[in-house]
C-alpha positions in Angstrom: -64.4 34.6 -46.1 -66.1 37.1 -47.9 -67.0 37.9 -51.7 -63.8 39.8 -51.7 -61.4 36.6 -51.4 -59.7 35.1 -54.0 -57.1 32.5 -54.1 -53.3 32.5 -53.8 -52.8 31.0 -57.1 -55.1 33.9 -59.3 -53.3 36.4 -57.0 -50.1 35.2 -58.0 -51.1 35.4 -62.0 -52.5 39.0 -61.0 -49.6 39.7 -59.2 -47.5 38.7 -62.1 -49.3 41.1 -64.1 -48.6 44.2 -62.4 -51.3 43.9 -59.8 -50.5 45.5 -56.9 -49.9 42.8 -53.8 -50.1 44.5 -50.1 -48.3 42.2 -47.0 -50.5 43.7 -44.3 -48.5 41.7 -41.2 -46.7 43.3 -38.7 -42.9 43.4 -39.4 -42.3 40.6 -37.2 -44.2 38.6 -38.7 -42.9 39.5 -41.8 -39.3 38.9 -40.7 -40.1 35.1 -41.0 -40.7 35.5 -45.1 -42.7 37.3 -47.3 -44.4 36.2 -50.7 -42.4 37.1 -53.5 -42.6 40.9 -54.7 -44.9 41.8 -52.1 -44.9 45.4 -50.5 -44.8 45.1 -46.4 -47.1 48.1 -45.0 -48.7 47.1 -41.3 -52.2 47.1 -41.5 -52.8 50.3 -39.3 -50.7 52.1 -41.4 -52.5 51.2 -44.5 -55.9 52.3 -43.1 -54.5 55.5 -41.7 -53.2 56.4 -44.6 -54.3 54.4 -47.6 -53.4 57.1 -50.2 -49.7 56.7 -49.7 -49.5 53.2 -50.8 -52.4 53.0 -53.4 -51.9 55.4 -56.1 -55.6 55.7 -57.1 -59.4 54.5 -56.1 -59.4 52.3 -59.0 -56.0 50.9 -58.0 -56.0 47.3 -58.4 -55.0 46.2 -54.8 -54.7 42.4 -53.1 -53.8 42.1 -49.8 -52.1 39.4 -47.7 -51.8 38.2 -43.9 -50.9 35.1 -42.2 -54.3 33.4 -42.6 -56.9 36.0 -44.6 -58.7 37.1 -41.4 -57.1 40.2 -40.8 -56.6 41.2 -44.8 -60.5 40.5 -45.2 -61.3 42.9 -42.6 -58.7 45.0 -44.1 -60.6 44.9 -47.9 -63.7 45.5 -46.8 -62.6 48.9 -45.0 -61.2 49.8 -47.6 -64.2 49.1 -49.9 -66.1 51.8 -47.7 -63.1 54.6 -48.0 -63.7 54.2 -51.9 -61.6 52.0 -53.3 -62.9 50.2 -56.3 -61.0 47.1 -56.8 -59.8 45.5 -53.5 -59.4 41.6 -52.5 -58.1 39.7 -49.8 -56.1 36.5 -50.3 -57.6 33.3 -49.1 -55.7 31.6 -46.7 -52.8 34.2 -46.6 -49.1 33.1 -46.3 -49.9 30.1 -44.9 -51.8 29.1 -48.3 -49.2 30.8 -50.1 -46.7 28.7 -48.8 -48.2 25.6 -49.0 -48.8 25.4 -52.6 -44.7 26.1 -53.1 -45.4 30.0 -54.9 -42.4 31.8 -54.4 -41.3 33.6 -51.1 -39.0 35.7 -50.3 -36.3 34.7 -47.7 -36.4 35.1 -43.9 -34.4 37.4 -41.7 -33.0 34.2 -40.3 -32.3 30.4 -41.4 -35.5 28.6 -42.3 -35.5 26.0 -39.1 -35.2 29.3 -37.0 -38.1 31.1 -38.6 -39.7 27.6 -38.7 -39.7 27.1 -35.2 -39.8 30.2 -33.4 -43.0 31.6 -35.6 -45.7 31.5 -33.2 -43.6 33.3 -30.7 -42.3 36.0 -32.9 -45.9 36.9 -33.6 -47.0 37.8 -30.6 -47.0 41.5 -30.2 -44.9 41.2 -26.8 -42.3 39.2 -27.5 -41.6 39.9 -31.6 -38.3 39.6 -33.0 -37.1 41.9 -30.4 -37.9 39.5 -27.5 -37.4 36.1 -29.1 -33.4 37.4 -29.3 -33.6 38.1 -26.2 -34.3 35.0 -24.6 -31.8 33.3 -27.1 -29.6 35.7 -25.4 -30.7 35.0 -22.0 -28.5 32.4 -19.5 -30.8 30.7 -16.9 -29.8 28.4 -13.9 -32.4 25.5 -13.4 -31.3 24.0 -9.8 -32.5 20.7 -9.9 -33.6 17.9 -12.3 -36.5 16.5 -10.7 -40.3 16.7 -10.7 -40.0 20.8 -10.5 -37.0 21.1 -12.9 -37.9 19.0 -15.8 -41.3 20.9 -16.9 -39.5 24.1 -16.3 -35.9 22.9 -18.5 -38.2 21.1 -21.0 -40.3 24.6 -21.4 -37.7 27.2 -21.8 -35.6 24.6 -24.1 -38.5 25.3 -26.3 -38.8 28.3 -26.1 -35.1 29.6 -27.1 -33.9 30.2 -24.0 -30.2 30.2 -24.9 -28.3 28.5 -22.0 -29.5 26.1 -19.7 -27.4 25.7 -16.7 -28.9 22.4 -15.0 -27.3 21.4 -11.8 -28.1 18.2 -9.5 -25.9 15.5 -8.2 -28.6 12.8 -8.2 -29.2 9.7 -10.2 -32.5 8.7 -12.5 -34.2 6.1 -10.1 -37.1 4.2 -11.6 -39.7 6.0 -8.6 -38.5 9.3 -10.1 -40.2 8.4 -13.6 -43.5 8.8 -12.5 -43.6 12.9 -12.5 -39.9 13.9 -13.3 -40.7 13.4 -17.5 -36.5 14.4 -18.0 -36.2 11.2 -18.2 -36.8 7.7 -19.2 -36.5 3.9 -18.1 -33.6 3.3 -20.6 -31.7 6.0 -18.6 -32.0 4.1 -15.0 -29.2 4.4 -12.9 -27.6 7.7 -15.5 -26.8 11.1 -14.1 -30.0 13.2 -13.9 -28.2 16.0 -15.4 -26.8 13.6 -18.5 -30.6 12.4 -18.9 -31.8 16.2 -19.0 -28.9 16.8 -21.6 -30.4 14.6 -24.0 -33.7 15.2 -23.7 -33.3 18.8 -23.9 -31.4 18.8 -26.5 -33.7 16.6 -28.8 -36.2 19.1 -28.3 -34.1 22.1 -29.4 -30.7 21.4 -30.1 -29.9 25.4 -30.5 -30.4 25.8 -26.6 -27.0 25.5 -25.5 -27.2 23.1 -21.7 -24.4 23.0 -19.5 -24.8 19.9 -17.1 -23.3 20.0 -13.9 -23.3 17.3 -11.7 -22.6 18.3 -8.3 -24.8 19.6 -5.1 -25.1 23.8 -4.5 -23.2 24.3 -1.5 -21.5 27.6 0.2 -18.2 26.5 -1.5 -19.8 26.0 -5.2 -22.4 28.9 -5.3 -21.3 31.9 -6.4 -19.5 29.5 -9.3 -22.5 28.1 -10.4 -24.6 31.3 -10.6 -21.9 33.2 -12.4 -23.0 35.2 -15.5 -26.9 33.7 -14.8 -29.8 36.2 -15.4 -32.8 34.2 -13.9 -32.1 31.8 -11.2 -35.1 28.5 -11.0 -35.1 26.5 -7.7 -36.4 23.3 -8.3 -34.7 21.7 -4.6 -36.6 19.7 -2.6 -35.0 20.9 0.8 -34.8 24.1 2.8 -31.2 24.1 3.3 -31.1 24.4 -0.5 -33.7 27.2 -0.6 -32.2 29.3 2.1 -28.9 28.7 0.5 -30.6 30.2 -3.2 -32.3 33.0 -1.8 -29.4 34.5 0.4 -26.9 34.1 -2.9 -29.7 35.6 -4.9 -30.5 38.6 -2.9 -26.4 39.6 -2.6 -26.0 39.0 -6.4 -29.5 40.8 -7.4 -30.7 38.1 -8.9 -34.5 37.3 -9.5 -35.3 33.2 -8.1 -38.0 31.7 -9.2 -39.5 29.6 -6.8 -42.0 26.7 -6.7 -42.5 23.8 -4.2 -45.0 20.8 -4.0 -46.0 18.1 -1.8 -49.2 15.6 -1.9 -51.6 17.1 -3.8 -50.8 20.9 -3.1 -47.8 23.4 -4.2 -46.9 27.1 -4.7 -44.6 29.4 -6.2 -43.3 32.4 -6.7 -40.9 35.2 -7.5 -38.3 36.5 -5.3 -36.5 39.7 -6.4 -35.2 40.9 -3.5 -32.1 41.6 -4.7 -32.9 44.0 -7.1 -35.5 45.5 -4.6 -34.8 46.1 -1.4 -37.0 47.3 0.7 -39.7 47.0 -1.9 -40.1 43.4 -3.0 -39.6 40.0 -0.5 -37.3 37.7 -0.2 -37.7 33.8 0.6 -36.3 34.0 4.2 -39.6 37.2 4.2 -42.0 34.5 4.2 -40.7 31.8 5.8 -37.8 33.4 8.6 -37.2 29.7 10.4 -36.9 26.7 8.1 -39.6 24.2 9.5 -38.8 21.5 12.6 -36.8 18.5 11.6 -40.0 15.8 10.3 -42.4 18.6 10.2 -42.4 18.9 6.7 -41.5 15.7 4.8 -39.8 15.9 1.4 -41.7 14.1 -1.6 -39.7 10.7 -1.2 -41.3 10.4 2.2 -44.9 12.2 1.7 -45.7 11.3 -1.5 -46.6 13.2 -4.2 -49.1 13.6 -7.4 -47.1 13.2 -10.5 -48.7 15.9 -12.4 -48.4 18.1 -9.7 -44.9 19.1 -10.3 -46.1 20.0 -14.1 -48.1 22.0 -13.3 -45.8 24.6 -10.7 -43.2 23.9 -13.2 -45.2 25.3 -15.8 -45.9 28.1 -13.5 -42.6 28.5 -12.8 -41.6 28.2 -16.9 -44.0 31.4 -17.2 -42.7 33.5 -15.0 -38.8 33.1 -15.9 -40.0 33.4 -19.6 -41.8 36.9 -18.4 -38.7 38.0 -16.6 -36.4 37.7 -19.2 -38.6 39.0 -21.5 -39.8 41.8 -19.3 -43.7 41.4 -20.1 -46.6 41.1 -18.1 -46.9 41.5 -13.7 -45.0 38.4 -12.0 -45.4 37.2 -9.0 -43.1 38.7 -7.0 -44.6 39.8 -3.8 -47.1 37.5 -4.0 -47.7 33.3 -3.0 -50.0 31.7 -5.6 -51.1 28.5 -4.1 -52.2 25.1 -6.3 -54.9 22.7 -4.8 -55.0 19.9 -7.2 -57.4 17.8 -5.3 -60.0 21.2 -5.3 -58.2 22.9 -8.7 -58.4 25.7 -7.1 -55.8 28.3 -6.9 -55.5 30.9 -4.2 -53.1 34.2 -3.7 -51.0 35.3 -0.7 -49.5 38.8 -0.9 -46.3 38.8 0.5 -44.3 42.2 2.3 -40.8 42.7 2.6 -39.7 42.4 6.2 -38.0 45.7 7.2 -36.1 43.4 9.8 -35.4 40.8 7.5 -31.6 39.5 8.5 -30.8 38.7 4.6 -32.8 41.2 2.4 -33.9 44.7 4.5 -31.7 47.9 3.6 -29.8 47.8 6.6 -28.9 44.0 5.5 -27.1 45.2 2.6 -24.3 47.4 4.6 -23.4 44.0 6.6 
C-alpha cells in the first residue's frame, strides 16, 4: 500500500462523520454486500467522470474494493486529476468484513453470496452467468473414473441439476481413480454413492440418480429437458448410442476417454451445426475390432488420469452453458500423462457422415 491507505476502522469513524465513502467494485461484486452507507460507482466510471460523484477538489473522498489494490491505484489517479484529500481503504471489504463493521445485505442469502463469490467476480460469468448455470440441467452418463471429476466439479460450481445415470455398483478396484466414492459405500449403487457425495459438497445442486444402463428404449427419456450432455462410458456402443441421440436432439456432448496413461476429449455439437461442426461417428466412422481396444478393467489405467480429462471435460460443459471462451468442438485435444504433454487434432465434419451431414437430417 501506499501513503494514501488508511484503515477500515478510521474510515468507518470518517465515514460516520460525513466523509464521503466510494465502493469502486464492479456491480457484481457488489451484489454479494456492500459496507454500510457506501455509494457503488465502478471504478471506470469514477475516473471517466470524477466530477459527477465528487462535488469538489477538496472533497473528502475514501474509496473501497475487495482487497485495496484496485482503490489504491484508483487514489492515486485521482491525486494527479487534482483532488486534494483522497485515500484508499486498507484491505477493502474483505478487512471491512472481518472486523464485524456493518454491511449492507446481499442480493441473495448469505451462504449463496458466501459461496458463489469468486465466481461472480469474474467479469465473464458475473451475476448474469452464475444464474445461469443454477439454471442449467446437465446429463453426466456415467459414474466412474470420467464422471466423478466432472459431477464433483459442476456440483460446485452451481450447476443446478445433475442428472447422473449408471447401473453399476462401487467395487473396491473402482476406488483407486473414481473419487465419487468411498470404501464404506462397497457394494452401494454408484449413482446412490454420487448422490451423497455431491450433495455434501453443495446441497443446492439438485441430482437426480438413475440407476439403469442408456439403451435405444431409455434415451430419449433420460436426455429429456438436458442442456449439456457429458459422456463418461467406457464403451463404444454407449458412445455411438450418445452421439446419434445428440445430433437428432441438437444437443452439445461432451466427450472424453482414457486408457493407460493417455486420454482425450472433446466437444461434439453436431447437432446444432450441421455441416459446420463434427460429430463423434466424424472421427471415428467404425467402432474399433472386438479386443482391439480394451476397456480400463482390462488395460489398466492411471488413476489420476481420469481427473484430469474429467476436469477438461468440467471446463468445457461449464463454458458451454455459460457461453464464454472457444470450446473444443472441432477439435481432439490429446493428454500424455507419461510425457505431460498435450497435443491438438482438428477435426472436419464429414459431408458423407450417415448420422450428422445435411442430407442426414432429411432421413
Amino acid at each position: 500500500m501506499t501513503n494514501l491507505g488508511i484503515s477500515p476502522s478510521e474510515a468507518r469513524k470518517r465515514q460516520q462523520s460525513g466523509d464521503l465513502l466510494i465502493d469502486v467494485r464492479s456491480d457484481d461484486e457488489r451484489s454479494l454486500g456492500m459496507a454500510e452507507g457506501t455509494a457503488g460507482v465502478v471504478l471506470e466510471a469514477l475516473l471517466q467522470n470524477p466530477s459527477r460523484y465528487i462535488q469538489g477538489l477538496e472533497t473528502p473522498v475514501m474509496l473501497l474494493c475487495q482487497s485495496g489494490v484496485r482503490s489504491d491505484r484508483c487514489a492515486e489517479t485521482l491525486k494527479t486529476l487534482g483532488y486534494m484529500d483522497v485515500v484508499s481503504v486498507e484491505g477493502g471489504i474483505d478487512a471491512w468484513h472481518a472486523l464485524g463493521l456493518p454491511m449492507r445485505g446481499t442480493q441473495f442469502d448469505a451462504e449463496y453470496a458466501e459461496r458463489y463469490s469468486r465466481q461472480i467476480r469474474l467479469p465473464d460469468v458475473g451475476l448474469e452467468g452464475q444464474r445461469r448455470l443454477g439454471q442449467a440441467r446437465v446429463l453426466v452418463l456415467g459414474a466412474g473414473g470420467l464422471g466423478s471429476p466432472v459431477a464433483l466439479y459442476l456440483a460446485a460450481a452451481g450447476v443446478g441439476m445433475l442428472r447422473i445415470v449408471d447401473d453399476d455398483r462401487v467395487d473396491r478396484s473402482n476406488l483407486q481413480r473414481q473419487i465419487l466414492h468411498t470404501d464404506a459405500r462397497i457394494g452401494m449403487a454408484k449413482v446412490e454413492s454420487a448422490a451423497a457425495t455431491l450433495l455434501a459438497i453443495n446441497p443446492r445442486t439438485r441430482i437426480e440418480a438413475l440407476e439403469e444402463r442408456a439403451m435405444p428404449g431409455n434415451l430419449d427419456r433420460l436426455l429429456d429437458g438436458i442442456d449439456v450432455v457429458v459422456d463418461g462410458s467406457d464403451n463404444f456402443q454407449t458412445r455411438y448410442l450418445l452421439n446419434d441421440a445428440c445430433v437428432r436432439l441438437g444437443m452439445p456432448l461432451v466427450y472424453g476417454a482414457v486408457q493407460r496413461f493417455h486420454g482425450q476429449a472433446s466437444v461434439f455439437d453436431a447437432g446444432r451445426n450441421r455441416g459446420r461442426l463434427p460429430c463423434y461417428c466424424c472421427l471415428y466412422p467404425q467402432p474399433p475390432e472386438a479386443g482391439s481396444a480394451p476397456n480400463c478393467a482390462e488395460a489398466g489405467v492411471l488413476g489420476v488420469l481420469p481427473g484430469v480429462i474429467g476436469m477438461l471435460q468440467a471446463t468445457e460443459t461449464l463454458k458451454l452453458i455459460l457461453g464464454i471462451g472457444e470450446t473444443l468442438a472441432g477439435r481432439l485435444l490429446q493428454f500424455d500423462a507419461l510425457t505431460l504433454r498435450f497435443s491438438e487434432l482438428r477435426i472436419t465434419p464429414d459431408p458423407d457422415c450417415p448420422v450428422c451431414s445435411v442430407d442426414s437430417a432429411s432421413l
